[in-house]
N, C-alpha and C positions, 0 to 999 in steps of 0.2 A: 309285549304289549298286544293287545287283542287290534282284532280291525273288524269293523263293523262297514258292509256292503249295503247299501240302501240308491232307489233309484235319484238320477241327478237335478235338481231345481235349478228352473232358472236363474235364481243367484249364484250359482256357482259357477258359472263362465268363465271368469276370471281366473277363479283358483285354477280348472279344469287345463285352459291358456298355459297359466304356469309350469304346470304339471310336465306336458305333453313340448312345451319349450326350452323345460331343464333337460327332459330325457333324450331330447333330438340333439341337444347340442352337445349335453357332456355323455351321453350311453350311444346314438346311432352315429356321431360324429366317427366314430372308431372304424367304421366302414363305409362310410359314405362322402365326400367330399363337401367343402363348404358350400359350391355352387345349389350341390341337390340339396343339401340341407336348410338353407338359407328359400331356396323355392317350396318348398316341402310347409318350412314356417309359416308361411304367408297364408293358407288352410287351415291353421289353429290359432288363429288370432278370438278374443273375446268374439267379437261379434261374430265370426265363423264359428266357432262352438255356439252360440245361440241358433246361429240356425240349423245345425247338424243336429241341436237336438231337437227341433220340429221335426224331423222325418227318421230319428233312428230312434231306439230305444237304448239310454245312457245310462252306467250304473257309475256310481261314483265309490271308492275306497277310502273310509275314512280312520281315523290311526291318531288319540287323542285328540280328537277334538279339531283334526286337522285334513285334509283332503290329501293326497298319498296318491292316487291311482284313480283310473280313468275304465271302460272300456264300453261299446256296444255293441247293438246289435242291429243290422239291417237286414232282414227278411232273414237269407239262412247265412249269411255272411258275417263276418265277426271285422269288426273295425275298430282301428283307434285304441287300441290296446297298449297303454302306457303306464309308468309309474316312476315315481319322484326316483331320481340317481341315487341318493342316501337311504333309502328303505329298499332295493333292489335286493333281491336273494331272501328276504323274510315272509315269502308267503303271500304278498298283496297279490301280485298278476295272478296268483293260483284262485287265490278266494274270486278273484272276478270274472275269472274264466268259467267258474264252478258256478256265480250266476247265471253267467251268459247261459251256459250248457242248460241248466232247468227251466231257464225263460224259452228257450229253443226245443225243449223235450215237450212244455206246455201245449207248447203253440205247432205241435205236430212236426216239429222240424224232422227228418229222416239223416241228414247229411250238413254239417258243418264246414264250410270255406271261409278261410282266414288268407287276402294278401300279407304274405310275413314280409317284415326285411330281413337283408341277410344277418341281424343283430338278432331277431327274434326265432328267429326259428329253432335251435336248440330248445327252447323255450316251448315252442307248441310241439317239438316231437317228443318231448317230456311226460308231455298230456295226452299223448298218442295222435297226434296229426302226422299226416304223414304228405311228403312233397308230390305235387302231381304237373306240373309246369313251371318255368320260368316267366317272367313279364317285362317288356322293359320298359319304362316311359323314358326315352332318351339314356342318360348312361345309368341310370333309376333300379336295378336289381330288384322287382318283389319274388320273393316264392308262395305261389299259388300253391294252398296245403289245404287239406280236406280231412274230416272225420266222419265215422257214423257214428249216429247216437242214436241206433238199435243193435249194434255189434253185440255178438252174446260175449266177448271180452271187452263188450263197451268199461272202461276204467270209474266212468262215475265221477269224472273230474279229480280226480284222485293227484 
């Protein structure tokens, strides 16, 4: 099934919420404990997606007719980068990434940082990100990961 990436309207908060609350609990659950995940939740509530999308730029993955995936983008930083449990491995977080990266090449970006979790990151070094620190918010694991997107083996989102 095709997916179609278009940027996110405000009516889609909700679905967005869902999204990003399935993949926390049944995909980052695997490494994260209930305490961080259940804190973690509380920043993707509808109304916290309304206003993440005031200040970031949000693309949405849609997949019949349906909302599938999430991801943005904040200046040169890549955030929020999710996707419904049941469509994981078919392609959605790629296709969003691959936004991300042209909305970032537009707008003069040079270098790409993504905080990963430790669930994601095989995922962005796929796409050629590579680890450059650790971060912890209490026992909270991100990897701080980084790409250029003027590398003459830039991948192209590939």
């Amino acid at each position: 099934m095709s997916i179609q990436v278009r940027s996110a309207r405000a009516d889609d908060a909700g679905a967005i919420s869902a999204v990003i609350l399935a993949a926390l609990r049944e995909t980052n659950a695997r490494d994260y404990s209930r305490d961080i995940i259940e804190r973690v939740e509380k920043s993707f509530s509808p109304a916290a997606v309304s206003e993440l999308m005031a200040r970031r730029t949000m693309f949405v993955a849609m997949q019949a007719e349906q909302l599938v995936g999430t991801a943005s983008l904040d200046g040169r930083v890549v955030r929020s980068v999710f996707v419904r449990p049941d469509v994981q491995g078919q392609g959605v977080g790629t296709r969003l990434m691959a936004e991300i990266e042209q909305t970032a090449r537009d707008r003069g970006v040079a270098v790409l940082t993504v905080p990963s979790s430790v669930t994601a990151e095989p995922f962005y070094e796929r796409l050629g990100f590579t680890a450059v620190r650790d971060s912890y918010h209490g026992e909270e694991r991100t990897i701080v990961m980084e790409r250029s997107l003027t590398d003459p083996q830039d991948r192209g989102g590939d």
